[in-house]
GUDRENVEX-406697 format. One record per residue: y negated, z negated, x negated of N, C-alpha, C in turn; residue in one letter. Coordinates in steps of 0.2 Angstrom, whole numbers, padded with zeros to 4 digits, always signed. Each point is the difference from the previous one (the first is absolute). Example, Ala and Ser with C-alpha at 12.3 -4.5 7.8 and 13.67 -1.06 7.14 Angstrom:
+0028-0039-0066-0006+0000+0004-0006+0000-0004a;-0005+0004+0002-0006-0001-0004-0005-0003+0004s;
# end
This chain:
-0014-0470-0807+0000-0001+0008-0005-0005+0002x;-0002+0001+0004-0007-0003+0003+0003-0006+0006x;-0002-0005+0001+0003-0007+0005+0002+0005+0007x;-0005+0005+0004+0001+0001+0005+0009+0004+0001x;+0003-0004+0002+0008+0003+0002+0003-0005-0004x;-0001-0004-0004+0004-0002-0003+0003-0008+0002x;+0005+0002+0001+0007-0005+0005-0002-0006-0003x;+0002-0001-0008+0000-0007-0002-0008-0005+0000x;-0004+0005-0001-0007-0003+0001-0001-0004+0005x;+0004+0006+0007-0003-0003+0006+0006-0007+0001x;+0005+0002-0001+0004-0007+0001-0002-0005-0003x;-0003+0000-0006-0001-0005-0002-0007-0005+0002x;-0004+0006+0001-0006-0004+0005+0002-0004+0006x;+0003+0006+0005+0002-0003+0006+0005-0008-0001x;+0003-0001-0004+0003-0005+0000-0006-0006-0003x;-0004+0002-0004-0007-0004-0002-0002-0001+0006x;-0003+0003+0005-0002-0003+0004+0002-0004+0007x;+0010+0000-0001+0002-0003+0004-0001-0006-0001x;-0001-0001-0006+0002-0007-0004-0007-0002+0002x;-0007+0002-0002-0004-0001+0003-0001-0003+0006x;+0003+0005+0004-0002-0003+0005+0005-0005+0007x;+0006-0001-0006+0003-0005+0004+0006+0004+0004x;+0001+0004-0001+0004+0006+0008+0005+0001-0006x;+0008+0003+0005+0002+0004-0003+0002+0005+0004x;+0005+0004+0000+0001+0008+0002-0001+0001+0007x;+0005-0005+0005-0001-0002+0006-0006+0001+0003x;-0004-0006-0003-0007-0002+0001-0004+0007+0002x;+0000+0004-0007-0004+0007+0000+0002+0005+0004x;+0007-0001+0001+0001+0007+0006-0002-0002+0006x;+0001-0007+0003-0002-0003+0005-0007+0001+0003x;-0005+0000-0008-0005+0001+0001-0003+0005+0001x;+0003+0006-0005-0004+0005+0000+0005+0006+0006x;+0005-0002+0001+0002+0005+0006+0006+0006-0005x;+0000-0002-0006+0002+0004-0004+0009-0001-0002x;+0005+0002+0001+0009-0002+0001+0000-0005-0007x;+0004-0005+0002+0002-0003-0007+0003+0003-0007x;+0005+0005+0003+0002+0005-0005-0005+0004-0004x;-0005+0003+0003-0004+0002-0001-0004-0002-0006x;-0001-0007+0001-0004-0003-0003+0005-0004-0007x;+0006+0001+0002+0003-0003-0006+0001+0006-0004x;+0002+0006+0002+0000+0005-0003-0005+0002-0007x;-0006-0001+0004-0009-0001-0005+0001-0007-0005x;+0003-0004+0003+0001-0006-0006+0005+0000-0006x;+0004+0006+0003+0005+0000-0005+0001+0006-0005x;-0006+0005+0003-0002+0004-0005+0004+0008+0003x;+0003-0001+0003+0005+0004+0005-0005+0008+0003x;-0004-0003+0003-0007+0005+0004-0006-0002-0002x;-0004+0005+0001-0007-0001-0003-0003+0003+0010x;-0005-0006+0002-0005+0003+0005-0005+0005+0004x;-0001+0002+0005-0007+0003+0001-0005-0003-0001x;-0006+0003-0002-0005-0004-0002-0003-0006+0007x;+0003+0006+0007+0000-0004+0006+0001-0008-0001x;+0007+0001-0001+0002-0009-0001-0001-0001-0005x;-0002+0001-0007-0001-0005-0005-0008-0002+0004x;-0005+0004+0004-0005-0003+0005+0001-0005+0003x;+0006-0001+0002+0003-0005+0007-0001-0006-0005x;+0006+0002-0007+0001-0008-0002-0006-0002-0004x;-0007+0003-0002-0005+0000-0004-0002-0005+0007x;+0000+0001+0006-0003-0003+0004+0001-0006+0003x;+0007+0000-0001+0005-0008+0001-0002-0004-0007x;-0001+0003-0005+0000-0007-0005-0006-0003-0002x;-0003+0008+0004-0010-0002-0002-0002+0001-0006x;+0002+0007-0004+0000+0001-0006-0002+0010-0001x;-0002+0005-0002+0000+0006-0001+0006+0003-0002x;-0001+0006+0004+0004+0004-0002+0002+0001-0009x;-0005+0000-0003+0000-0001-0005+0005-0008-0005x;-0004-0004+0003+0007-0006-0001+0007+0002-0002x;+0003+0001+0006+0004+0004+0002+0006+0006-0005x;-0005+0003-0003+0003+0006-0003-0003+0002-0007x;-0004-0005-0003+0000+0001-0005+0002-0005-0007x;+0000+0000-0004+0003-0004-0005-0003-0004-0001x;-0001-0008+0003-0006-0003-0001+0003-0005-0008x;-0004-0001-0006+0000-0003-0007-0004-0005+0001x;-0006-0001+0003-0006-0005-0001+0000-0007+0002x;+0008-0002+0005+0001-0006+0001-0002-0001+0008x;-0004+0006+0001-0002-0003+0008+0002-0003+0005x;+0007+0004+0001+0004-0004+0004+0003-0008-0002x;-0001+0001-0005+0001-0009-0003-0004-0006+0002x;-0005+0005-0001-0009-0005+0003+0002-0001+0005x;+0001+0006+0005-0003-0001+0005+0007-0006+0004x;+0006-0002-0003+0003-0001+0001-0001-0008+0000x;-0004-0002-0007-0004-0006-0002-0004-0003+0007x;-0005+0007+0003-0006-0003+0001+0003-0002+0009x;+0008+0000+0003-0002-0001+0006+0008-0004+0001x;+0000-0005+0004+0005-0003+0002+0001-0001+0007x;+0009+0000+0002+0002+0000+0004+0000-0003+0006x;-0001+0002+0008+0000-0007+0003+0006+0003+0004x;+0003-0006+0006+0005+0001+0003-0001+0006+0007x;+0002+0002+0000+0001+0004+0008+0003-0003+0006x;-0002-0004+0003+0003-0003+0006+0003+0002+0005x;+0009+0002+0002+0000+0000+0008-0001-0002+0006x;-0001-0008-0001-0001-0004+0004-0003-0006-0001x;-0005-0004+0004-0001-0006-0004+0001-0006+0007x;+0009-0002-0001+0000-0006+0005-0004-0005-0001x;-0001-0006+0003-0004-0005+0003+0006-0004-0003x;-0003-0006-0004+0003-0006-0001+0001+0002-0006x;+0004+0004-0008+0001-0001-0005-0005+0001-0005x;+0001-0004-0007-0005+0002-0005+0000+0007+0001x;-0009+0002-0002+0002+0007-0004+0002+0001-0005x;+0003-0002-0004+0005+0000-0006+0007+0003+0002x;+0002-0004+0007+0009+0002+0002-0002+0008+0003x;-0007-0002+0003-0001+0007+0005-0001+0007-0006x;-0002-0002-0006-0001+0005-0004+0007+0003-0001x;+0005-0005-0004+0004+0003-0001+0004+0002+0002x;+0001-0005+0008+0005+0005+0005-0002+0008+0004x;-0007+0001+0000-0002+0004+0004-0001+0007-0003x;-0004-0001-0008-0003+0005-0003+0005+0007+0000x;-0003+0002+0002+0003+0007+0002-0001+0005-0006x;-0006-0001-0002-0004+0005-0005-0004-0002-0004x;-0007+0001-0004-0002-0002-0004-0008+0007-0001x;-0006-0005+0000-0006+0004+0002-0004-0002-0007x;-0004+0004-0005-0003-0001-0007-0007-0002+0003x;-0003-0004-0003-0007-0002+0000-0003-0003-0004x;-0007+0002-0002-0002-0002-0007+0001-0005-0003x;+0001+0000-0006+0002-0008-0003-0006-0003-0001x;-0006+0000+0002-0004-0003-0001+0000-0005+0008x;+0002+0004+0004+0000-0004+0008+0003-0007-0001x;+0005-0003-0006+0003-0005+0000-0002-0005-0001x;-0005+0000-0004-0004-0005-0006-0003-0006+0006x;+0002-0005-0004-0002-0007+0004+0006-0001+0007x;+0008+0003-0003+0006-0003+0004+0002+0004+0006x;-0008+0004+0001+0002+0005+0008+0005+0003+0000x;+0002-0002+0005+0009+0004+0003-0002+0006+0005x;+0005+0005-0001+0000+0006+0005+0004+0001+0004x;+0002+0003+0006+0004+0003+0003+0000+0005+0004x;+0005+0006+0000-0002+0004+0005+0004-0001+0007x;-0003+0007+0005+0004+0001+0007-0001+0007+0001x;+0006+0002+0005-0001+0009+0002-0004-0002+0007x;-0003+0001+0001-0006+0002+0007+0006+0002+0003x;+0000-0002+0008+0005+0005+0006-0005-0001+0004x;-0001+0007+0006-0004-0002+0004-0006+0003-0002x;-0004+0002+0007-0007+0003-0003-0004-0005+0003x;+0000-0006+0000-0005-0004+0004-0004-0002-0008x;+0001+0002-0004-0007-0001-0005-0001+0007-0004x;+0000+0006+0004-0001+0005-0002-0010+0001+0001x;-0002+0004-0002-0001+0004-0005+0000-0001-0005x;-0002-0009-0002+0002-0003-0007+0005+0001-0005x;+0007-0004+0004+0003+0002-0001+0006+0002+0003x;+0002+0006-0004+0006+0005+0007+0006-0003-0001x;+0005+0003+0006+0004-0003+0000+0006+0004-0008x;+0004-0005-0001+0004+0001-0004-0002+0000-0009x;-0008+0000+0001-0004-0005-0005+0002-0006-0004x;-0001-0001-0007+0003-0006-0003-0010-0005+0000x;+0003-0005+0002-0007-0004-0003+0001-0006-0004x;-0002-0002-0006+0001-0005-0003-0005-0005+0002x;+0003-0008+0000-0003-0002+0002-0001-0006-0006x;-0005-0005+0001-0003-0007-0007+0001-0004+0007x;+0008-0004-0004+0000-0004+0005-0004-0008-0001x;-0002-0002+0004-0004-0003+0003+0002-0005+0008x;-0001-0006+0000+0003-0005+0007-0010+0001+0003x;-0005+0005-0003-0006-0003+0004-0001+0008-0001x;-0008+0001+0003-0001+0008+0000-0010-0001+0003x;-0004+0004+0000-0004+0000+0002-0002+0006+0007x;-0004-0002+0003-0001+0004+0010+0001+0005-0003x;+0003+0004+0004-0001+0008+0000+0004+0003-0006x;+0004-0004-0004+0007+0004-0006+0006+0002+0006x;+0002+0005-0006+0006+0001+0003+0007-0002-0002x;+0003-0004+0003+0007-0004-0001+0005-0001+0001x;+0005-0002-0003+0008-0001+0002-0002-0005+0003x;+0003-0002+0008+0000-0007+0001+0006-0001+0004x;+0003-0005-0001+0007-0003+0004-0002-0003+0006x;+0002+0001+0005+0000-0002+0007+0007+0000+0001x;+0000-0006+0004+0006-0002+0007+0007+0001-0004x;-0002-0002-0006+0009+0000-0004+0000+0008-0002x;-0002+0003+0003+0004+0009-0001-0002+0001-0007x;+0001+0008+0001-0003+0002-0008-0006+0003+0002x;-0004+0000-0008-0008-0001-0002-0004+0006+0004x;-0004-0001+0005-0002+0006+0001-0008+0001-0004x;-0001+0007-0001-0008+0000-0003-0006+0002+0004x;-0004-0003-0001-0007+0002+0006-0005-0003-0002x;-0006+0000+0001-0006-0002+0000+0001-0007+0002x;-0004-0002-0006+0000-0009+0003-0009-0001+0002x;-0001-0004+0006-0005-0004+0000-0002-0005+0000x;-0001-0003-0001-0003-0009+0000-0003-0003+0006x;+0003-0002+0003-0007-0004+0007+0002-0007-0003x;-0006-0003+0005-0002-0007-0002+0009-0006+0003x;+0000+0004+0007+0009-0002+0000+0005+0003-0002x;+0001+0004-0003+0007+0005-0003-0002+0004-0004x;+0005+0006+0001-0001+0008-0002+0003+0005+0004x;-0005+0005-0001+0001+0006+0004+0004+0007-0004x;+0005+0001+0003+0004+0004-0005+0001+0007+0004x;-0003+0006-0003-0003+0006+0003+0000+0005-0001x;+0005+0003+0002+0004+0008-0005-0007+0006+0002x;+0001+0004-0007-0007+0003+0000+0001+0006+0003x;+0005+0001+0004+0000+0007+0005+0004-0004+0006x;-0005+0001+0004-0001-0005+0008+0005+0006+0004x;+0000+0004-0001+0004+0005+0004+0008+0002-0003x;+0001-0004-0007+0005-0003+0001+0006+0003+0003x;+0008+0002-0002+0005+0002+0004+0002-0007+0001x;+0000-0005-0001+0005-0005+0002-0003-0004+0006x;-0009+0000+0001-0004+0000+0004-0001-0009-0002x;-0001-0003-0005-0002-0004-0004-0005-0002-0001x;-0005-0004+0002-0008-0002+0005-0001-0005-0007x;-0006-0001+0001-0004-0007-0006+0006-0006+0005x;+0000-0005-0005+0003-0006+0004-0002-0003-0003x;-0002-0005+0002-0004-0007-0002+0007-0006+0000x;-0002-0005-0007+0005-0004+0001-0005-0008-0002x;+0001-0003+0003-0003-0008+0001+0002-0003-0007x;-0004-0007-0002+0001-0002-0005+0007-0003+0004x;+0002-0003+0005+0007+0000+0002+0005+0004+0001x;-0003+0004-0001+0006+0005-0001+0004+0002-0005x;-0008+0001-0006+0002+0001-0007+0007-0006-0002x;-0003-0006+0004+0004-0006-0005+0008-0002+0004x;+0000+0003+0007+0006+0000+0001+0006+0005-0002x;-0003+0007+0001+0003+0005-0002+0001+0003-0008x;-0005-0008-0005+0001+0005-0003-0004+0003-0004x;-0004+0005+0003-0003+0005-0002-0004-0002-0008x;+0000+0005-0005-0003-0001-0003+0000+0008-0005x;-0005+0001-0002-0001+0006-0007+0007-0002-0006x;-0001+0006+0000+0006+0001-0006-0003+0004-0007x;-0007+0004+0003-0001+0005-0007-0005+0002+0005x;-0008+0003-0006-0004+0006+0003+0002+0005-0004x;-0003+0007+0003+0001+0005+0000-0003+0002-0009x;+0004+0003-0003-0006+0002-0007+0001+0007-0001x;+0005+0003+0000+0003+0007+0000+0004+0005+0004x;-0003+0005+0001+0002+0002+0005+0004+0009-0005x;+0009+0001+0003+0001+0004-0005+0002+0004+0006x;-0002+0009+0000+0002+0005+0004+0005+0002-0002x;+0007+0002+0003+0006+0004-0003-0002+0007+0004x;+0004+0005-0003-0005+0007+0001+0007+0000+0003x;+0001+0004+0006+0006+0001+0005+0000+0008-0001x;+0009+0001-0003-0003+0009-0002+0009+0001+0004x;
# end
């Protein structure tokens, strides 16, 4: 019998690459639009898929169809498990705690990024995008992970804290008095303009970068 149809192979992948990537069943039904039963059904060896959906989940995990459905011996999935390390998903990022407490109370989820991005102590974090004020870049409901960083250079794009609330992301600029923070679609639903904010501003309110932008992850809405 050949891997294509065969229950146990695929279960057994699909659970490799949940572990990969951090998720479990919730996660992936949520993601890919596909019933939790359904999806537990395929993990538990119950039902075997359309090629349609085993497409879906090839696309959520960022791997082929092939992955997926056939017997894999060579250790890949172990590599590739090696080559990439977890960072936090963030719901929110309040004003005033470490990011340490804000990791662990917030993280919602968990985004892979090359294990070599870490080398010399670099820290990660991600966020979900709302909003189309940095669309076409990045759309809304987009994940972007971010190197956090308290500095940044003109014209990055960035989580930054203002006025105590949670972290908004937008173009930062540098003037000789402040910075200019600049959602890259001017037309905008929430109707959110460049604002400029004084060296006094920054220091009464506050403000300050939390993370630039490094990765940018599309979930495919099916």
């Amino acid at each position: 019998m050949n891997d294509y149809g065969n229950k146990e192979v695929l279960s057994k992948n699909i659970k490799k690459w949940m572990e990969i990537k951090g998720v479990d069943r919730m996660a992936v039904a949520d993601a890919t639009g596909i019933s939790y039963t359904t999806i537990s059904d395929w993990i538990n060896g119950k039902n075997y898929p359309y090629i349609d959906k085993i497409e879906v989940l090839a696309n959520f995990f960022g791997c082929t169809k092939a992955d997926l459905i056939e017997d894999i011996h060579d250790g890949r999935l172990d590599q590739m498990k090696k080559d990439v390390v977890r960072v936090p998903l963030l719901g929110k990022v309040p004003a005033g705690m470490p990011f340490e407490a804000i990791e662990d109370m917030y993280t919602v989820d968990y985004e892979e990024i090359p294990s070599d991005w870490v080398k010399g102590n670099k820290q990660y974090f991600a966020l979900r995008v709302q909003g189309d004020s940095m669309e076409p870049e990045y759309p809304d409901g987009s994940v972007v992970v971010f190197l956090k960083t308290e500095d940044c250079q003109s014209g990055q794009d960035c989580c930054v804290m203002v006025n105590g609330d949670d972290a908004t992301f937008k173009r930062v600029t540098k003037k000789e008095d402040g910075i200019v923070l600049t959602p890259l679609n001017l037309d905008n639903s929430t109707g959110y303009l460049p604002t400029k904010y004084t060296a006094k501003d920054i220091f009464e309110n506050n403000i300050h970068i939390l993370g630039v932008a490094k990765k940018l992850t599309k979930y495919i809405n099916q």
